[in-house]
MDAnalysis code that builds the backbone (N, CA, C; Angstrom):
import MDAnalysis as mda
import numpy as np

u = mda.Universe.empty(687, n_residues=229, atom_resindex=np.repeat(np.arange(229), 3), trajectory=True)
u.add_TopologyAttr("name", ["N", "CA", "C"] * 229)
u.add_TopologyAttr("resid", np.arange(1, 230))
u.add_TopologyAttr("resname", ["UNK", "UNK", "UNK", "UNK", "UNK", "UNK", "UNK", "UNK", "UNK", "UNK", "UNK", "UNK", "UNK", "UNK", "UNK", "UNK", "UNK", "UNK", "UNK", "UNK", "UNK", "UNK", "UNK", "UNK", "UNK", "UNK", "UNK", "UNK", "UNK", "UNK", "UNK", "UNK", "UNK", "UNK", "UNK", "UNK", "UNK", "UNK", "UNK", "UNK", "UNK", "UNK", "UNK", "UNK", "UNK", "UNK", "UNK", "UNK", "UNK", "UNK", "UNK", "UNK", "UNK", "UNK", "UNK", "UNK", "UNK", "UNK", "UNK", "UNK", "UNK", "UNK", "UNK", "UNK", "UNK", "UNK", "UNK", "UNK", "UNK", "UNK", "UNK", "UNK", "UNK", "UNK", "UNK", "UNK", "UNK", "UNK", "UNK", "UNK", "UNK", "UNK", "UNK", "UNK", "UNK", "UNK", "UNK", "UNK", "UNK", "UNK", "UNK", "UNK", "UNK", "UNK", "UNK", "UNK", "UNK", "UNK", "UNK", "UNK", "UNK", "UNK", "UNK", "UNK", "UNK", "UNK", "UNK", "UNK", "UNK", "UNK", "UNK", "UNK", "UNK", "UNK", "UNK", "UNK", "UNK", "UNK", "UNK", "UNK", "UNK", "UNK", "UNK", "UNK", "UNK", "UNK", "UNK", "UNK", "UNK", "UNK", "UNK", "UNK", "UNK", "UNK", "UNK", "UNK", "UNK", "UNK", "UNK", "UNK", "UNK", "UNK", "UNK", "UNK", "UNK", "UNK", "UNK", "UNK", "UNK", "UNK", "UNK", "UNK", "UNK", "UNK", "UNK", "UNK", "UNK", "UNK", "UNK", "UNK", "UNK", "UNK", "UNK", "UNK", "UNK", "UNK", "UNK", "UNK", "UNK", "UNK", "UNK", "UNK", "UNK", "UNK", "UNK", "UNK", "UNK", "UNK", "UNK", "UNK", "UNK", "UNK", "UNK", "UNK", "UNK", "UNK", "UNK", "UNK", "UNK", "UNK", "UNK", "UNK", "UNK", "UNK", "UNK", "UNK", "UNK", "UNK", "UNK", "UNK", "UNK", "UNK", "UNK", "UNK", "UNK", "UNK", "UNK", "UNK", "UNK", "UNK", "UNK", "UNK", "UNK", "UNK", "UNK", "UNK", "UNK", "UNK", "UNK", "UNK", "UNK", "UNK", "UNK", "UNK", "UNK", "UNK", "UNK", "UNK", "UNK"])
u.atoms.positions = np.array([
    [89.886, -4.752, 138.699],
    [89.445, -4.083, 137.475],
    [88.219, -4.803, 136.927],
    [86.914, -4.414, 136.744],
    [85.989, -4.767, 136.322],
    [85.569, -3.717, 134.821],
    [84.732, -4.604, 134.344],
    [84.250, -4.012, 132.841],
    [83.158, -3.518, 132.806],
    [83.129, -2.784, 131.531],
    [81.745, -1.449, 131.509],
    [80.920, -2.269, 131.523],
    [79.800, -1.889, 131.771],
    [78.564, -2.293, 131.120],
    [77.951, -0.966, 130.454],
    [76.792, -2.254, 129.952],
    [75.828, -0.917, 129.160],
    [74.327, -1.010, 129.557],
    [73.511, -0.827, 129.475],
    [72.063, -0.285, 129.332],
    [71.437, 0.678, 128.850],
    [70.657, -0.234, 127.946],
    [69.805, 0.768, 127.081],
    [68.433, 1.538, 127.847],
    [68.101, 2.985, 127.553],
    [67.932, 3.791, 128.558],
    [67.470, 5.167, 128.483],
    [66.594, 5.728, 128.155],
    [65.760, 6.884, 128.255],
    [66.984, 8.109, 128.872],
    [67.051, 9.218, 128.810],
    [67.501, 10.061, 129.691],
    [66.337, 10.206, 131.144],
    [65.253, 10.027, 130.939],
    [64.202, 10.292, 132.120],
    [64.145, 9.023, 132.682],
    [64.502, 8.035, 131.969],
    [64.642, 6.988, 132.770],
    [65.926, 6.690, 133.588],
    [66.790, 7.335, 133.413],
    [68.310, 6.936, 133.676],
    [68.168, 8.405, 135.326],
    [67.740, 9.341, 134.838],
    [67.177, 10.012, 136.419],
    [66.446, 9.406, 137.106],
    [65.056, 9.117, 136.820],
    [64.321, 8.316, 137.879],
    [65.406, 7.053, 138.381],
    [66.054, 6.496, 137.687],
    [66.887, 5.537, 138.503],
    [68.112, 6.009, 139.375],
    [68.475, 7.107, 138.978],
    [69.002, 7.257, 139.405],
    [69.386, 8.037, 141.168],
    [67.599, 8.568, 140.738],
    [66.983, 9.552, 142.074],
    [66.381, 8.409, 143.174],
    [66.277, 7.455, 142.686],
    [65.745, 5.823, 143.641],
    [66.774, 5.703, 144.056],
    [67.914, 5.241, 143.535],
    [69.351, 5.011, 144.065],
    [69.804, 6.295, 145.023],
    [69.694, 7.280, 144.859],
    [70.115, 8.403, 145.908],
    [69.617, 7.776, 146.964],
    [68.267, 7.935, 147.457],
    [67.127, 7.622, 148.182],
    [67.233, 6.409, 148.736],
    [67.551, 5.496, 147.718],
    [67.727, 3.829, 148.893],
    [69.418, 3.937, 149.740],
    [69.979, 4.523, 148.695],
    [71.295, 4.932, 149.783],
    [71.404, 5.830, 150.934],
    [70.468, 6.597, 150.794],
    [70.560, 7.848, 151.865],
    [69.602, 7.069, 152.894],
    [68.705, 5.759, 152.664],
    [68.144, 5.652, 153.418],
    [68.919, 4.229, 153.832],
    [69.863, 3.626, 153.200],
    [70.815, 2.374, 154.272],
    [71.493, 3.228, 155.009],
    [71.753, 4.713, 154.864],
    [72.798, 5.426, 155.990],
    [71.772, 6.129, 157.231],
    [70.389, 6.415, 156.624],
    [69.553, 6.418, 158.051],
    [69.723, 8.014, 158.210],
    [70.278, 8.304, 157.105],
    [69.985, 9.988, 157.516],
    [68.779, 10.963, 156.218],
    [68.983, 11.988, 156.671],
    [67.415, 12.754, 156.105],
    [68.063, 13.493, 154.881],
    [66.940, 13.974, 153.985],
    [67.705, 14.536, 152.946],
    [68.338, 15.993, 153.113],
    [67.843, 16.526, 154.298],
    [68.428, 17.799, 154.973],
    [69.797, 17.516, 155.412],
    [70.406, 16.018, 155.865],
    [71.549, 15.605, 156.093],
    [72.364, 15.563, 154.730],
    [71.948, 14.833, 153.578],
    [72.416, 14.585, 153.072],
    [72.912, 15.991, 151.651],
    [72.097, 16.907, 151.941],
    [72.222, 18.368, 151.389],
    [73.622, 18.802, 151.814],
    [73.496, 18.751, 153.297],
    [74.487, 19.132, 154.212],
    [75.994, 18.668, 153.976],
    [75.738, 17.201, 153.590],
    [77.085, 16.558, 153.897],
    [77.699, 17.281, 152.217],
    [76.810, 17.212, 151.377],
    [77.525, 17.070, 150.278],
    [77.385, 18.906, 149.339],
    [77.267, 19.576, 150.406],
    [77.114, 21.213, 150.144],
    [76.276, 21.631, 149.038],
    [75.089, 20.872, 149.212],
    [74.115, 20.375, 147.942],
    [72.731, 21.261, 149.101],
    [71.797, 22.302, 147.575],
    [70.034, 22.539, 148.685],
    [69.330, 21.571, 149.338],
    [68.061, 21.142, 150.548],
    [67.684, 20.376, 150.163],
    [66.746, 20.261, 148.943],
    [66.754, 21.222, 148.070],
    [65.479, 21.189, 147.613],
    [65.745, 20.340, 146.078],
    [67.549, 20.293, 146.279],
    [68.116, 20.133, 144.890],
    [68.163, 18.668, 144.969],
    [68.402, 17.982, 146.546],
    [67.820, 16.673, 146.776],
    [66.813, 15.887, 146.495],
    [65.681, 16.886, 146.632],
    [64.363, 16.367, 147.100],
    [64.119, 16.092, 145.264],
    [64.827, 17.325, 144.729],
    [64.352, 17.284, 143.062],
    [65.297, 15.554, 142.042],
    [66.476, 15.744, 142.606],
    [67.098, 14.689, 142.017],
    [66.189, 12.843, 142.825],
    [65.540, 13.014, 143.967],
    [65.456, 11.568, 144.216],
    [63.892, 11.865, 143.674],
    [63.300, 12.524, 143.187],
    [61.938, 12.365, 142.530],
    [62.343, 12.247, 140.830],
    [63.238, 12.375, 140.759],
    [63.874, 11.950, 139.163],
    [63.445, 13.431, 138.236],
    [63.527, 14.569, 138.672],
    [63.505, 15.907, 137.869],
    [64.711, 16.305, 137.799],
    [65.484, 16.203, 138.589],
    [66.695, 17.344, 137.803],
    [67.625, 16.285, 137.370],
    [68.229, 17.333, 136.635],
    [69.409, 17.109, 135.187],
    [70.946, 17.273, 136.470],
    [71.651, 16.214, 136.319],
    [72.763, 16.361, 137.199],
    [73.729, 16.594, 136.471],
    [74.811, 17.126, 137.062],
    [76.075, 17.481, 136.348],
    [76.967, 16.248, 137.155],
    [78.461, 16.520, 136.571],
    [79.587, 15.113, 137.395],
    [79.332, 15.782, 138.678],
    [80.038, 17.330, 138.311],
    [80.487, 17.599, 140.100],
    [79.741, 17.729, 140.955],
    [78.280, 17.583, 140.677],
    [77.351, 17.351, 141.733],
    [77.289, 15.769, 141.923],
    [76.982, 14.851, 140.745],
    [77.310, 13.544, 140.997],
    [78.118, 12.679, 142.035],
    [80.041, 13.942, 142.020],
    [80.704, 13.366, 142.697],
    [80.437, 13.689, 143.949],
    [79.646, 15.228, 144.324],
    [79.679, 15.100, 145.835],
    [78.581, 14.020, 146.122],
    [77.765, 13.572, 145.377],
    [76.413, 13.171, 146.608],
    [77.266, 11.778, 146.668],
    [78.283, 11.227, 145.621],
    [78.541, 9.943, 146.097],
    [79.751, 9.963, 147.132],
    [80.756, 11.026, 147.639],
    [81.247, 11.288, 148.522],
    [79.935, 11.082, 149.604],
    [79.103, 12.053, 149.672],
    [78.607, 12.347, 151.092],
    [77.782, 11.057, 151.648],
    [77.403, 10.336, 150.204],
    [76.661, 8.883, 150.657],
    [77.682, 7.958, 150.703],
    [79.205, 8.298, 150.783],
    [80.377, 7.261, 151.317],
    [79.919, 5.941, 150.643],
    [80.279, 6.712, 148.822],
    [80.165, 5.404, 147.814],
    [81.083, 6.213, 146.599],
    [81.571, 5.330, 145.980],
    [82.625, 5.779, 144.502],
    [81.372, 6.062, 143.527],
    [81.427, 7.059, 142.296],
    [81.115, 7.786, 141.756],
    [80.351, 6.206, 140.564],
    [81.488, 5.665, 140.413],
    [81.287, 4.392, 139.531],
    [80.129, 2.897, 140.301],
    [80.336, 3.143, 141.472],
    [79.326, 2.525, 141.739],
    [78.318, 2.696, 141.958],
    [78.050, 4.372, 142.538],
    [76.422, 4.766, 142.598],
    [76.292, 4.653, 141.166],
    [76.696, 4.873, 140.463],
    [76.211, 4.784, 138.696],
    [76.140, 3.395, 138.385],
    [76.914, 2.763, 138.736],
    [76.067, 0.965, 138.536],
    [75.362, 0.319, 138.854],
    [74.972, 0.821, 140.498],
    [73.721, 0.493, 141.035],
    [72.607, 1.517, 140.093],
    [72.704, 2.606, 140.017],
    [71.446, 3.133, 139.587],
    [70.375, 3.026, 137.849],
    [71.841, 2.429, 137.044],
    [71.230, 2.021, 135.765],
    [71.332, 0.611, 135.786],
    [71.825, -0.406, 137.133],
    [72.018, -1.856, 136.518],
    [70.421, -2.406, 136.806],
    [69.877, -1.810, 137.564],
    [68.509, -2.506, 138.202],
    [68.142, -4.222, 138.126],
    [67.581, -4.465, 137.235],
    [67.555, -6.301, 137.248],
    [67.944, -6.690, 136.003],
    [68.485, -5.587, 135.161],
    [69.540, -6.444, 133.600],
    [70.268, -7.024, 134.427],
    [70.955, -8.137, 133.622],
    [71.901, -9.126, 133.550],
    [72.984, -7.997, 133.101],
    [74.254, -8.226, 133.652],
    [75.069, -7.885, 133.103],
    [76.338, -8.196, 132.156],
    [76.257, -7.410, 130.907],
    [76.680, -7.995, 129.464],
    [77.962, -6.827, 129.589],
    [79.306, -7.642, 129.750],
    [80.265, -7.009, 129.125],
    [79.884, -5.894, 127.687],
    [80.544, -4.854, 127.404],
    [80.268, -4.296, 126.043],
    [81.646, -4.573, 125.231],
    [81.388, -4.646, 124.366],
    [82.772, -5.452, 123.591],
    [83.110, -3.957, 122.743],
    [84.284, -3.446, 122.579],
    [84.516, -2.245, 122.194],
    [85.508, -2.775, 120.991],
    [85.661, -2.383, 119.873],
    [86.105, -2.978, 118.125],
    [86.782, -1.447, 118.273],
    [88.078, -1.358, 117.597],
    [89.298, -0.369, 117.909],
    [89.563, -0.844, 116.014],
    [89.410, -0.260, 115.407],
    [89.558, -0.181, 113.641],
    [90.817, 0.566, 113.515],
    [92.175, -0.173, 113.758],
    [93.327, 0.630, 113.097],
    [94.585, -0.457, 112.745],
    [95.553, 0.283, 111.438],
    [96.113, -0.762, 111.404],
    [97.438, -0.072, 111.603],
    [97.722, 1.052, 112.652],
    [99.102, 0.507, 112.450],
    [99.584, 0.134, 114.093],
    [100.125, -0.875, 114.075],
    [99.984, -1.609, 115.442],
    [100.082, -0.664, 116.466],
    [101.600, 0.190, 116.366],
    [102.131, 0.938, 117.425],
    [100.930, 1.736, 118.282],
    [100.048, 2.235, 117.231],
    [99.049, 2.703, 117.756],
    [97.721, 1.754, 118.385],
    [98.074, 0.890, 117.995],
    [97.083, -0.540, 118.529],
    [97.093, -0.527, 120.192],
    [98.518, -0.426, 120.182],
    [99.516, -1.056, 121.657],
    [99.379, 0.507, 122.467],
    [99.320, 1.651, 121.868],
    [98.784, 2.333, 122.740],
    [97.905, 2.602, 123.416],
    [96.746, 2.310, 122.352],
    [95.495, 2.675, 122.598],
    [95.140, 1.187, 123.980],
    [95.554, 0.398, 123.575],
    [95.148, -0.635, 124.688],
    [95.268, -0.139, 125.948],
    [96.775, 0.232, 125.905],
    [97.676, 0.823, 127.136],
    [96.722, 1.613, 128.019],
    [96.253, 3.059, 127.043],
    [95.450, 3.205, 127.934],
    [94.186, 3.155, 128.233],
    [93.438, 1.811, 127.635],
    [92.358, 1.313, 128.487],
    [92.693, 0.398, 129.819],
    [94.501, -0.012, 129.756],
    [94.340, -0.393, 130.750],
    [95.160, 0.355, 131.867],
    [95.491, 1.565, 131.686],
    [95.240, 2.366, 132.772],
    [94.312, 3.635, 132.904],
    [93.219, 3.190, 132.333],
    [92.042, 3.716, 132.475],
    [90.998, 2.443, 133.407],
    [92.032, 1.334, 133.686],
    [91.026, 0.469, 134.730],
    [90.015, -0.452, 133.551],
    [89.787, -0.290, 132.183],
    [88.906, -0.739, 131.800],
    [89.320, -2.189, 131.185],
    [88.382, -3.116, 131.602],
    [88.970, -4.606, 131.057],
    [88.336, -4.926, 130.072],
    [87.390, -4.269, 129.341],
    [86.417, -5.423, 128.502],
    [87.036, -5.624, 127.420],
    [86.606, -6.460, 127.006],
    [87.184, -7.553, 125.608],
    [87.124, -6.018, 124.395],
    [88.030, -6.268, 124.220],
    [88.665, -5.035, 122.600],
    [88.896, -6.086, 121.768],
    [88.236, -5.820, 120.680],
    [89.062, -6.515, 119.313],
    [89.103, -5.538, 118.393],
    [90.341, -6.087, 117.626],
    [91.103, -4.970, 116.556],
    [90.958, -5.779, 115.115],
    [90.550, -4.891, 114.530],
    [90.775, -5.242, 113.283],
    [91.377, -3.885, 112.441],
    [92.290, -4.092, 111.711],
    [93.139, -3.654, 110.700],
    [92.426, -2.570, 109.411],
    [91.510, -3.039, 109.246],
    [90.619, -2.515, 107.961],
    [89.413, -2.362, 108.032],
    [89.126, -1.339, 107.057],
    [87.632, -0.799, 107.091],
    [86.559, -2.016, 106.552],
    [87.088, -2.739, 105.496],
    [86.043, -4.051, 105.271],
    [86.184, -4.817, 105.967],
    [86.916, -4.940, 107.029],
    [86.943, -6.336, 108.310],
    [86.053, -5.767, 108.838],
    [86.302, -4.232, 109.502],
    [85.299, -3.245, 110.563],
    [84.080, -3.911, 110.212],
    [83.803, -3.732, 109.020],
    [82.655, -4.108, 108.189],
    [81.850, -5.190, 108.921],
    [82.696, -6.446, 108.426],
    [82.153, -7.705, 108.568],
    [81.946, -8.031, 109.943],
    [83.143, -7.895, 110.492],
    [83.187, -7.665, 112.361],
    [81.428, -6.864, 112.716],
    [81.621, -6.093, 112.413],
    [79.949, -5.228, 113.279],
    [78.541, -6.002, 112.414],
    [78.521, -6.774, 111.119],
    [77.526, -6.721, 110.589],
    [77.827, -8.719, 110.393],
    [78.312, -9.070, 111.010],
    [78.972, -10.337, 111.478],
    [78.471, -11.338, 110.143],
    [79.947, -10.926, 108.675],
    [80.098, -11.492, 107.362],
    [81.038, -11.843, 107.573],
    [81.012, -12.858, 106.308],
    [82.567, -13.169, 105.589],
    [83.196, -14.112, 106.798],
    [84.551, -13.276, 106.952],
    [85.331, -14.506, 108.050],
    [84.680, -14.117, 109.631],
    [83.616, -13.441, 109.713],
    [83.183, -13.391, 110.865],
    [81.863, -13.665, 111.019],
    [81.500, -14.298, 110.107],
    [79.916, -14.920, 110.051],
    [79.138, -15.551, 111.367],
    [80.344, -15.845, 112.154],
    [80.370, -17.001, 113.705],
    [79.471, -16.156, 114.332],
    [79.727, -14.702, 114.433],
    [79.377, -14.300, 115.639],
    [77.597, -13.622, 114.993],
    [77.232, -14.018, 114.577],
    [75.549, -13.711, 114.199],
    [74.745, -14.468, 115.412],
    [75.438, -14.660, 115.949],
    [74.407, -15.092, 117.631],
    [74.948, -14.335, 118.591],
    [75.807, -13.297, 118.481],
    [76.663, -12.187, 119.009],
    [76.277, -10.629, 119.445],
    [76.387, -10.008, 120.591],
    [75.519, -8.539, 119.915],
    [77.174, -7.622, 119.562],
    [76.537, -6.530, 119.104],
    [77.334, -6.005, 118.059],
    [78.690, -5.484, 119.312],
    [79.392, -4.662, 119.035],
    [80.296, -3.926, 119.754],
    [79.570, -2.999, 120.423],
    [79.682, -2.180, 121.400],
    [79.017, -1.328, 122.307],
    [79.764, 0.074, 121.809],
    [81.136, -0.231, 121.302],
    [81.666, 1.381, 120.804],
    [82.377, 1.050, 119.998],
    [82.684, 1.576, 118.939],
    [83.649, 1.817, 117.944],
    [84.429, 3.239, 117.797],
    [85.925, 2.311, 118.028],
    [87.221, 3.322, 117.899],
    [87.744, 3.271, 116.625],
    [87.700, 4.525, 115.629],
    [87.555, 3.946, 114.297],
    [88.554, 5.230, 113.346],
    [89.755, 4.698, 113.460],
    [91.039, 5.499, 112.486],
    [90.353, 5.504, 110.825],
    [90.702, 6.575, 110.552],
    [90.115, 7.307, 108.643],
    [90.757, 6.541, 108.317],
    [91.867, 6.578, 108.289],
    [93.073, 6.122, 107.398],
    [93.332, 4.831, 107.260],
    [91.974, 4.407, 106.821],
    [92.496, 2.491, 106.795],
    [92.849, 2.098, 104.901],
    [92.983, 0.900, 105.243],
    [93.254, 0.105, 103.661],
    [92.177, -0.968, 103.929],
    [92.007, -0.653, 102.399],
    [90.865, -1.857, 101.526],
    [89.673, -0.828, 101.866],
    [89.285, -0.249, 102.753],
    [88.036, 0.722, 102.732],
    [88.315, 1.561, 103.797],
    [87.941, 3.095, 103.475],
    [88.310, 4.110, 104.792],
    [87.252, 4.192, 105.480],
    [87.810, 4.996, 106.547],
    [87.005, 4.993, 107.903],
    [86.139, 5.709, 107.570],
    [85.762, 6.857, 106.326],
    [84.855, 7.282, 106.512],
    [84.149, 6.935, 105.898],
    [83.989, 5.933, 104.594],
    [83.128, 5.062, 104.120],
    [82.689, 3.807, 105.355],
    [83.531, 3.522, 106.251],
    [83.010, 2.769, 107.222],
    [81.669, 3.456, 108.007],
    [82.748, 4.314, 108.439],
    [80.903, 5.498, 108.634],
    [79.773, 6.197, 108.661],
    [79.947, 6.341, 107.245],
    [78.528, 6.221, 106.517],
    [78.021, 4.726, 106.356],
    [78.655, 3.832, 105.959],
    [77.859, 2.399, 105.925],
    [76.932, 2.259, 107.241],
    [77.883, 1.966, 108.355],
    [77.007, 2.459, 109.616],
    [75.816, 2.886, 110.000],
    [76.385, 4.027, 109.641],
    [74.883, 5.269, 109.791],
    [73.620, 4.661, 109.215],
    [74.019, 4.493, 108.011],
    [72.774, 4.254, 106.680],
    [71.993, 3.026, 107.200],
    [72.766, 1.753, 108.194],
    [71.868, 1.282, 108.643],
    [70.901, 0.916, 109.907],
    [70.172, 0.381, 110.067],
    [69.340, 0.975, 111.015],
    [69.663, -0.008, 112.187],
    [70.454, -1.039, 112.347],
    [71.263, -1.924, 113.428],
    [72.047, -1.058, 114.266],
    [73.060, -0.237, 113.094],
    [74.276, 0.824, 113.878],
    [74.080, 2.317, 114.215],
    [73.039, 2.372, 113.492],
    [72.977, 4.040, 113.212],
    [73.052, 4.407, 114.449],
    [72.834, 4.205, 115.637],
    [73.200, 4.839, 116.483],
    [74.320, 4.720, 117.550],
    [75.051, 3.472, 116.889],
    [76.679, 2.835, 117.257],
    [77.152, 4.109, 118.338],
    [77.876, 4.115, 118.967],
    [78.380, 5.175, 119.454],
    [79.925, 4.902, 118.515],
    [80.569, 6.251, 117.906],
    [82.112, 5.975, 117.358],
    [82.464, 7.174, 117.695],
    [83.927, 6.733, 118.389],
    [84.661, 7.896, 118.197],
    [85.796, 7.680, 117.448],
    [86.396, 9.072, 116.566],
    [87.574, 8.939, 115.785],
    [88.717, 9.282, 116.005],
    [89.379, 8.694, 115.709],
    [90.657, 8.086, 116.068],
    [91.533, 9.259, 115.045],
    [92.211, 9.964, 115.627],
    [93.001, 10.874, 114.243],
    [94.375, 11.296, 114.637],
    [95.486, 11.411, 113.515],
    [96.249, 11.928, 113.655],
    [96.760, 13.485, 114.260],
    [97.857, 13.848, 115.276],
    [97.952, 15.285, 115.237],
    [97.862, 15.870, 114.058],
    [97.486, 16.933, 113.669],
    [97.680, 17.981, 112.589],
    [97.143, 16.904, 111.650],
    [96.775, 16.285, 111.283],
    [96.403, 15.707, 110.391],
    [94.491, 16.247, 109.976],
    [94.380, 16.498, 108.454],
    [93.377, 17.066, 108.303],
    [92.159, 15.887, 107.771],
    [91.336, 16.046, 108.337],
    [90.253, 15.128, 108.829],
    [89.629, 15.684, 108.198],
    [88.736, 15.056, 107.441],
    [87.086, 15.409, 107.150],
    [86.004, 15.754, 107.862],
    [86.673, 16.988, 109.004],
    [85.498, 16.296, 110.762],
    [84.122, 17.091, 109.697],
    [83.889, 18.156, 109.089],
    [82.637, 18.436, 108.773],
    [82.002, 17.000, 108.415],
    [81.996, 16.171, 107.738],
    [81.778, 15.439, 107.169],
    [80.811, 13.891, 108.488],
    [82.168, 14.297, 109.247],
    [82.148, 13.411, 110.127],
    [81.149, 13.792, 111.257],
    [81.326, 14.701, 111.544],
    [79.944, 15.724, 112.481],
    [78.175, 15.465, 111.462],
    [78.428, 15.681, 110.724],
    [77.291, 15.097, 109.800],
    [76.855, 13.933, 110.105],
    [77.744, 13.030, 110.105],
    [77.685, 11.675, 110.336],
    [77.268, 11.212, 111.178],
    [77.515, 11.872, 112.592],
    [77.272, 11.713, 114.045],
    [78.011, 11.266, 114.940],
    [79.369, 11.193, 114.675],
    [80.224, 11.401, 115.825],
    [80.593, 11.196, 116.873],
    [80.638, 10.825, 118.028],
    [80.656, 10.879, 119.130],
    [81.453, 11.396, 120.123],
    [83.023, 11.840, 119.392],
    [84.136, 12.468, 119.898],
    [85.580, 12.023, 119.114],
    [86.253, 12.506, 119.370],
    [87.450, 12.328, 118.479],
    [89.020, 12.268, 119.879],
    [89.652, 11.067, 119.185],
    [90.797, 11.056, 120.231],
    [92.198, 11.585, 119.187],
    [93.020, 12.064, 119.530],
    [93.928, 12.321, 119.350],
    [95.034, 11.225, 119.001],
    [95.805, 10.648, 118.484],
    [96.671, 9.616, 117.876],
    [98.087, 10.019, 118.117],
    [99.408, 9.658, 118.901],
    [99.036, 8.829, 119.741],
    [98.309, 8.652, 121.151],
    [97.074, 7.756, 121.517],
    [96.239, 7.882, 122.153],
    [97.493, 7.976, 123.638],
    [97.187, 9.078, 124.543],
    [97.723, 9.170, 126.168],
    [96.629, 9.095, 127.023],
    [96.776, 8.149, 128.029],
    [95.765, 8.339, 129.036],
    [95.523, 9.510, 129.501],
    [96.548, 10.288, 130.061],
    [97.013, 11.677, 131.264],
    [96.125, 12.499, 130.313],
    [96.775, 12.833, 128.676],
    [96.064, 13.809, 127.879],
    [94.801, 14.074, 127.550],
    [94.292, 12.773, 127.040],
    [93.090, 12.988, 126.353],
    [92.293, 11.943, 126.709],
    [92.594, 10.774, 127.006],
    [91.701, 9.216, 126.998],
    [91.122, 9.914, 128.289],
    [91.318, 10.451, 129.484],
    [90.435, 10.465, 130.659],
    [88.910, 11.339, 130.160],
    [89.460, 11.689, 129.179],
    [87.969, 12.642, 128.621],
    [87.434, 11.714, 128.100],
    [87.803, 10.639, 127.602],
    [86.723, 9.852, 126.672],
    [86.231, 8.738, 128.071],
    [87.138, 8.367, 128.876],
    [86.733, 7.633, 129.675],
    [85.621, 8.323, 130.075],
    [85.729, 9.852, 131.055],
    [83.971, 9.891, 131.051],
    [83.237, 10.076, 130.729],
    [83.056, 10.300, 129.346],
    [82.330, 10.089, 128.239],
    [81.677, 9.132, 128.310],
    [82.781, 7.873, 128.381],
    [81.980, 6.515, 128.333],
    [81.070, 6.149, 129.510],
    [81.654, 6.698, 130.667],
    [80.805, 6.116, 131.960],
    [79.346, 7.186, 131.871],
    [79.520, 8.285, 131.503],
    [78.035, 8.969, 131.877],
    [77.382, 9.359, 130.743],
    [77.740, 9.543, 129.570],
    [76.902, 9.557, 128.107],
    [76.074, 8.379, 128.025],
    [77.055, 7.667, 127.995],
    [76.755, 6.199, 127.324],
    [75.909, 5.008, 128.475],
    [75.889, 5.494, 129.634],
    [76.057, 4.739, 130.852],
    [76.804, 3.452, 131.064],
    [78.357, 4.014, 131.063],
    [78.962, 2.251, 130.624],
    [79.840, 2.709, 132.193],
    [79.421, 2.013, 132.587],
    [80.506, 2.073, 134.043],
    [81.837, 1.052, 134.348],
    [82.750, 1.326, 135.151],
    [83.530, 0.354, 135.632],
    [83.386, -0.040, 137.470],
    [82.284, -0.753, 137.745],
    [82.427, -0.567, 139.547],
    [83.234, -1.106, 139.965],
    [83.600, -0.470, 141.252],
    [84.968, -1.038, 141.692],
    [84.233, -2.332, 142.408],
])
């Protein structure tokens, strides 16, 4: 089990890398892009367009070309955005306090394969201090921030959605990636929260089978946070 990474990243840049990576792989296997059309029931022309870095890929084309280039889906995607960054764990901050749901949500990051360091904090003014590194977390100001925030409304001492506008408003997080954390049937402020900017919403209690595999690839191809095997 290895951990996401991240890289920061253009959409036109994240194709051109990604159309190099087709291309240096199709060319350690020594076959042509007319082969590699072939293997993976792909045009060549839809080849020729993805390794010059023009077209817009979808997963299920993703997953065949990394079938037909006899590589996992997660590793052509780590070779193609890791290039010569160093690679930085992303530290993912999970904002909820009632444990049971703590112990789920872990659960299934870890049968979602994902290892990176989670820290939890209980409350919307810890959330606070945690991402903007105050108060009892002053230490980590030589730290970079969390890479995602999992972030329940329903906190004490400050709610999640005052956590989220704080966020927004500044120009460190504003583009944080968060998704929210919500109860079934429970009525949410999502207008509010869509305003805000959003990133997706999980269901409470979090199930891998149900709903977490949607956020998992969320995380690997929105965000470019991969897990290579």
């Amino acid at each position: 089990m290895i951990p996401l990474y991240v890289y920061p990243m253009t959409a036109g840049d994240l194709k051109s890398r990604f159309g190099t990576t087709i291309k240096s792989k199709r060319s350690e296997l020594g076959i042509s892009q007319e082969e590699l059309a072939d293997r993976a029931g792909l045009h060549r022309t839809y080849i020729s367009d993805v390794e010059r870095g023009v077209r817009n890929l979808s997963l299920e084309s993703i997953g065949k070309l990394a079938a037909a280039l006899e590589i996992s889906v997660a590793r052509l995607f780590h070779r193609a955005i890791s290039g010569d960054h160093p690679e930085q764990p992303v530290e993912i901050l999970l904002v909820e306090d009632e444990p049971a749901d703590v112990e789920l949500t872990l659960r299934a990051f870890r049968q979602a394969r994902f290892t990176n360091p989670v820290h939890v904090v209980g409350d919307g003014q810890a959330a606070l201090d945690f991402i903007f590194a105050s108060g009892p977390y002053a230490y980590r100001r030589r730290e970079t921030q969390p890479g995602v925030l999992l972030l329940d409304l329903r906190l004490p001492k400050l709610g999640g959605l005052e956590v989220l506008r704080r966020i927004r408003a500044d120009k460190r997080t504003k583009k944080l990636p968060v998704i929210i954390l919500t109860a079934s049937g429970q009525q949410d402020p999502r207008a509010e929260c869509e305003r805000l900017g959003v990133d997706n919403y999980l269901v409470k209690p979090v199930a891998f089978k149900k709903n977490f595999s949607e956020i998992a690839t969320l995380m690997k191809f929105k965000w470019a946070l991969v897990n290579p095997e």
